[in-house]
C-alpha positions as CSV (number, residue, x, y, z in Angstrom):
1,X,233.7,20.1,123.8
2,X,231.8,23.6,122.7
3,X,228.0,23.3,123.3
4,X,226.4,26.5,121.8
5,X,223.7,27.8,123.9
6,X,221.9,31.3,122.8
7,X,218.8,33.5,124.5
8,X,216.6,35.6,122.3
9,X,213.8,38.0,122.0
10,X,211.1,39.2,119.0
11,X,212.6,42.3,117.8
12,X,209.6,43.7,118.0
13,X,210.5,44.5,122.3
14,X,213.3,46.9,121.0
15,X,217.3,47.8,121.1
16,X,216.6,48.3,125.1
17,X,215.9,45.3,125.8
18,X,218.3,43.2,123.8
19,X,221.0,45.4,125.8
20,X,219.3,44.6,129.1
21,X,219.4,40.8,127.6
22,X,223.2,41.4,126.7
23,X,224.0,42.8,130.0
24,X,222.3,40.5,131.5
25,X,224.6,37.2,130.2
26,X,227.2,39.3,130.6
27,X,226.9,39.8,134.3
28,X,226.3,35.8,134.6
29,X,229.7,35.5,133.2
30,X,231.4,38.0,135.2
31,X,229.6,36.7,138.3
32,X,231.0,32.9,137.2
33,X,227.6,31.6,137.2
34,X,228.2,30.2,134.0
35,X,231.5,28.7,134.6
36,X,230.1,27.1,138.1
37,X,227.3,25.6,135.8
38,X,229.9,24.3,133.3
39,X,231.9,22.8,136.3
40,X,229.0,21.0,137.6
41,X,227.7,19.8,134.2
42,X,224.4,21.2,134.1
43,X,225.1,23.0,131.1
């Protein structure tokens, strides 16, 4: 099963802070936060 999930922000904040926003999932994912989430069902 896929569920799509996605996090945004108004353009208007800038290209910093959609990198912070991208670095940001991307350190959830490294730290397994997601995949913990996944394994307990929450997500």
């Amino acid at each position: 099963m896929v569920i799509a999930q996605a996090m945004g922000l108004p353009k208007s904040r800038g290209p910093e802070a959609a990198a912070y926003l991208h670095q940001f999932v991307e350190d959830l994912k490294a730290a397994g936060v997601v995949a913990q989430a996944k394994d307990q069902q929450r997500i």
